[in-house]
C-alpha positions as CSV (number, residue, x, y, z in Angstrom):
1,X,96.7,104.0,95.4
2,X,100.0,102.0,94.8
3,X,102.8,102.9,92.7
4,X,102.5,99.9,90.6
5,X,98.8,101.3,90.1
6,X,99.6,104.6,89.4
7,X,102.3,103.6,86.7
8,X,100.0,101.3,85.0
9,X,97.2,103.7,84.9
10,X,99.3,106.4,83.3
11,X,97.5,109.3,85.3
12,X,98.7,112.2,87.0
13,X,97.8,112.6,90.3
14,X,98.1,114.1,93.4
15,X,99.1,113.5,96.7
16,X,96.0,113.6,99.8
17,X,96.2,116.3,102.1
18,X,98.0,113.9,104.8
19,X,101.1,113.1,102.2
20,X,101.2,116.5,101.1
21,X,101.6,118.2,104.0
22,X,104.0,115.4,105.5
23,X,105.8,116.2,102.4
24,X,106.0,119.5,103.1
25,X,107.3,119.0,106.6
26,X,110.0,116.8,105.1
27,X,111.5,119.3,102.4
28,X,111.4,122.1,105.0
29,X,114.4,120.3,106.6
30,X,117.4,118.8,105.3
31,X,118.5,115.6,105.8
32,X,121.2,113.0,104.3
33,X,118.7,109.7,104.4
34,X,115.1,109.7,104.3
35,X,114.0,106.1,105.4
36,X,110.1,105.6,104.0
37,X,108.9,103.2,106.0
38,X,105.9,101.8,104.1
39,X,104.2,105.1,104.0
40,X,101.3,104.2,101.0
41,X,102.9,101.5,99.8
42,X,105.8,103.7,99.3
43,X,104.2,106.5,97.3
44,X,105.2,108.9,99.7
45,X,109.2,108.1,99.0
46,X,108.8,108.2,95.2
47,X,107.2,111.8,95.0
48,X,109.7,112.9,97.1
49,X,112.3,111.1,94.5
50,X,110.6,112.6,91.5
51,X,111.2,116.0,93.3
52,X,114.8,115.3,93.6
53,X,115.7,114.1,89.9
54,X,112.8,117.0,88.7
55,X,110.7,114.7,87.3
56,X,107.0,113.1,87.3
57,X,107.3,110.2,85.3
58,X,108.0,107.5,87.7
59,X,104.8,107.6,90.0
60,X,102.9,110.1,87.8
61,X,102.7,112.3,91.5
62,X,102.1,115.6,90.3
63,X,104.6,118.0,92.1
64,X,106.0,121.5,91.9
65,X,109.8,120.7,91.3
66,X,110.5,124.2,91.4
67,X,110.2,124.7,94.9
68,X,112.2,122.2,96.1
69,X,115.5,123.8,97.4
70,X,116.8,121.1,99.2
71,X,120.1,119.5,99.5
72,X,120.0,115.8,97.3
73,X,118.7,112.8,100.1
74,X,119.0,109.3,99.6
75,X,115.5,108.0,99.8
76,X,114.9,104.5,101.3
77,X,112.1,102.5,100.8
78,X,111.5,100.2,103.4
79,X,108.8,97.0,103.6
80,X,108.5,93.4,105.5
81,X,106.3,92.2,102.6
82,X,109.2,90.7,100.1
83,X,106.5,90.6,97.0
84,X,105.8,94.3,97.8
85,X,109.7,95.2,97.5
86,X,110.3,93.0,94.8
87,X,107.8,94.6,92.7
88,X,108.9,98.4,94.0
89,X,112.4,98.0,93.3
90,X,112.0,96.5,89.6
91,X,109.9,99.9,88.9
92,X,112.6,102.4,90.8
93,X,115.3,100.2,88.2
94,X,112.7,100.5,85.2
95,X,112.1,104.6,85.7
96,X,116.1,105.0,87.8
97,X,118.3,102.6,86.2
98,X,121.1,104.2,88.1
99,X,120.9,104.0,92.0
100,X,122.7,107.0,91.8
101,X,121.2,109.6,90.8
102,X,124.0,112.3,92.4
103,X,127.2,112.4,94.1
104,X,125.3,112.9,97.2
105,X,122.1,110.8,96.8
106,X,120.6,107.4,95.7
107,X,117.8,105.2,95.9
108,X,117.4,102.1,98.3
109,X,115.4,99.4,98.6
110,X,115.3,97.1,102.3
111,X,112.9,94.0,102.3
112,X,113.3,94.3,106.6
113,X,111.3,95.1,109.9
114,X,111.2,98.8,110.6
115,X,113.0,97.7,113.6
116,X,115.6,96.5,112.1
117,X,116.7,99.7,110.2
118,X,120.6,99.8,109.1
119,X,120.6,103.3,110.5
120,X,124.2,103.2,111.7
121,X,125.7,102.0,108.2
122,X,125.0,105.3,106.4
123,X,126.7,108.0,107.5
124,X,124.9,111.2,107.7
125,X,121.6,112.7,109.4
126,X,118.2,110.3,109.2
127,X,114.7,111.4,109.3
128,X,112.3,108.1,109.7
129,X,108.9,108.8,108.3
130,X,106.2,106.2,109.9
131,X,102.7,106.8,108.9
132,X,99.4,104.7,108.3
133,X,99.8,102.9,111.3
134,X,98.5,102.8,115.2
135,X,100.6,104.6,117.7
136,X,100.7,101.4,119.6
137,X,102.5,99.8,116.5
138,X,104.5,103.3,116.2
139,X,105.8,103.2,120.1
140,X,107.4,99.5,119.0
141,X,109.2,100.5,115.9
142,X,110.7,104.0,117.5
143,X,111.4,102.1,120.8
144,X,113.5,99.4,118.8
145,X,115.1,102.1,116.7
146,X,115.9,104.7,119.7
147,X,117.3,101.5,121.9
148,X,119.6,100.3,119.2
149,X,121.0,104.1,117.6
150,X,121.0,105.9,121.1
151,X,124.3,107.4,119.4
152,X,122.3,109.0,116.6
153,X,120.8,111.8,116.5
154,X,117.3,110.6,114.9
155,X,114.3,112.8,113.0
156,X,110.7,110.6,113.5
157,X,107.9,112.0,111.1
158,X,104.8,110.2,112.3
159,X,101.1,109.9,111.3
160,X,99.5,107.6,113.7
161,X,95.7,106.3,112.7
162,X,95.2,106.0,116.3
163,X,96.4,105.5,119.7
164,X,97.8,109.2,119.6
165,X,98.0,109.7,123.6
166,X,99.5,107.0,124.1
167,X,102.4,107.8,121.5
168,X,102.8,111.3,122.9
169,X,103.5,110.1,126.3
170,X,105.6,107.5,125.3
171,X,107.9,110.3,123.1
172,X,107.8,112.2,126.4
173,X,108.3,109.1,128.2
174,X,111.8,108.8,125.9
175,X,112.6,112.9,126.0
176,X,112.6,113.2,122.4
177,X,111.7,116.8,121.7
178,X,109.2,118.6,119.1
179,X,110.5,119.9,115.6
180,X,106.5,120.4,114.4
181,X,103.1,119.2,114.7
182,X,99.8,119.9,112.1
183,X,96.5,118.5,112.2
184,X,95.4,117.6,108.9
185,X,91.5,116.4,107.7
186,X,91.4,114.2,104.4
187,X,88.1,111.7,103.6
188,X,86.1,112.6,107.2
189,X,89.1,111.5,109.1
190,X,91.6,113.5,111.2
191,X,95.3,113.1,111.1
192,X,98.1,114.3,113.5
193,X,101.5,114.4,111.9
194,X,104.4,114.7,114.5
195,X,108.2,115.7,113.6
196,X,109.9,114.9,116.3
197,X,113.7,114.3,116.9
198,X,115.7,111.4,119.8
199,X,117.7,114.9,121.1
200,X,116.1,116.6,123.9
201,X,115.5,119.7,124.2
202,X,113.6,121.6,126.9
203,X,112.6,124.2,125.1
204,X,110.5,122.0,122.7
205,X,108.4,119.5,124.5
206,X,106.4,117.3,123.8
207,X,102.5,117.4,125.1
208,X,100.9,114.6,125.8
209,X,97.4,116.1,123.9
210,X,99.5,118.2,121.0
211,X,100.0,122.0,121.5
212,X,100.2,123.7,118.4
213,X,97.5,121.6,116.7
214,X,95.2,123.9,118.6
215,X,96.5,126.7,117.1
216,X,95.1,127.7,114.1
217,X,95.5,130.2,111.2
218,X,92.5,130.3,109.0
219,X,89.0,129.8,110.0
220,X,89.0,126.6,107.8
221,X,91.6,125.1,110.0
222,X,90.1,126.2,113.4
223,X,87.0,124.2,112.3
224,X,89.3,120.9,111.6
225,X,90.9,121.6,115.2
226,X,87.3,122.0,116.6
227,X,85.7,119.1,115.0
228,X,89.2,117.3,116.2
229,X,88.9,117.7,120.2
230,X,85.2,117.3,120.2
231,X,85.3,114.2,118.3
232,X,88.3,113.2,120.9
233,X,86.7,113.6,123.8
234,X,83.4,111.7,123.1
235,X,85.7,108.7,121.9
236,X,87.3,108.9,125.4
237,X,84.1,109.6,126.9
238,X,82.5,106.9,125.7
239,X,85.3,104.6,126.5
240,X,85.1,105.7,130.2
241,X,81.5,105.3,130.0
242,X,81.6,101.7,129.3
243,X,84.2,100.9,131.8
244,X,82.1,102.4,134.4
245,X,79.1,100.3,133.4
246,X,81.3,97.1,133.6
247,X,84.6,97.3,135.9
248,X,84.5,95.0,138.6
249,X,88.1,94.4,139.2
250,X,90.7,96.8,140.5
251,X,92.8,96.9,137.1
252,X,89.2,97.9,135.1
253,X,88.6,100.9,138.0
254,X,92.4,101.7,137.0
255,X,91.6,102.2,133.5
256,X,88.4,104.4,134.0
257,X,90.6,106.4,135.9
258,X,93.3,107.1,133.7
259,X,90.4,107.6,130.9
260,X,89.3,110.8,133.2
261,X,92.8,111.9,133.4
262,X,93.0,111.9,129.7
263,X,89.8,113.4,129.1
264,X,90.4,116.1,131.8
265,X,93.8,117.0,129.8
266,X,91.5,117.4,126.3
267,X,89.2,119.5,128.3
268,X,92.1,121.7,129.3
269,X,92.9,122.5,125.6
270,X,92.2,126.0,124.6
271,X,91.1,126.8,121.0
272,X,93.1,129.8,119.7
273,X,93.1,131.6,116.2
């Protein structure tokens, strides 16, 4: 559901169990800008707005403004699709005629590439939330980001719908280090949601098949993380299965290998509670 949909409809409602709990990894840190980069069609951005101003009323995202102890952010919305932004940003002027809604905070609009973000223009800490797309898609934005802010130090709060392996070797690939990692489950489908930040740090690395993902604290999440690296493995297994049945050039033998490499590394995870 859109914002423009949730406005019209004049219903409260609540964010999924992916938004919510990158939500919650959000407002457990601080930071000056909070770049939404197409996250739901921007939904994700305007309940963490409402938060900030105390209010519902915008997006109709039912939220518990009381908890929310955080320093004012400027929240940027963020979108290539110009009839998407057009329509956003007449609804944040309809509900927040002024930009401003604090000394210290404000919200933008930026009809631009994710690669192209004016990071370096707005002074302060950034956290870049990227979610609902592949980690393929995910490793071009942050590369193009990382390559032209090397100066910045820069938060990335992903939710890849795929192509997770690859995006954890290509973090580890560009030493960014871990902040936090959750699996979530919402609709039969499993989520990873990574915070990670461009500083290094040894003590926090990055593993190519998640670390503290396995770890679970209730028996309800222990399941998820079951259900997670069992569903995993047969996708890999069934990929290496059909490249075994077909490869006839060097380059295909290549890829079956590096399947078994990945599925040994899943096979290596241990379940704890």
């Amino acid at each position: 559901m859109n914002i423009s949909s949730t406005v019209r409809s004049k219903k409260t409602i609540k964010l999924g169990q992916r938004l919510q709990k990158i939500e919650q990894m959000v407002l457990a840190q601080q930071y000056s800008h909070i770049w939404d980069c197409c996250c739901d069609h921007g939904l994700l951005g305007a309940a963490l707005l409402s938060r900030q101003v105390g209010t519902d009323t915008f997006d109709k995202v039912a939220v518990d403004n009381t908890s929310n102890n955080n320093s004012p952010s400027n929240i940027h919305f963020v979108d290539i699709v110009p009839e998407l932004m057009v329509e956003l940003d007449n609804k944040l002027q309809r509900f927040y005629p002024d930009k401003h809604l604090s000394p210290s905070s404000a919200w933008h609009t930026h009809c631009i590439d994710v690669t192209k973000l004016p990071l370096a223009q707005h002074h302060g800490n950034h956290l870049v939330i990227i979610a609902g797309v592949g980690g393929d898609l995910m490793i071009e934005f942050i590369e193009a980001i990382y390559q032209q802010h090397k100066n910045l130090s820069i938060d990335f709060l992903l939710c890849p719908v795929h192509h997770q392996f690859p995006l954890r070797n290509k973090l580890i690939e560009l030493n960014f280090s871990l902040k936090d990692e959750v699996l979530v489950a919402e609709n039969k489908r499993f989520y990873e949601i990574l915070l990670v930040s461009s500083t290094s740090n040894k003590e926090r690395k990055i593993h190519p098949v998640g670390d503290e993902i396995w770890r679970s604290t209730s028996i309800t999440q222990a399941e998820i993380a079951a259900k997670y690296l069992t569903k995993t493995l047969n996708h890999y297994q069934r990929m290496q299965k059909g490249f075994q049945q077909s490869f006839q050039t060097d380059v295909q033998q290549e890829k079956a290998n590096d399947l078994q490499a990945i599925i040994n590394a899943y096979r290596a995870v241990t379940l704890s509670a």
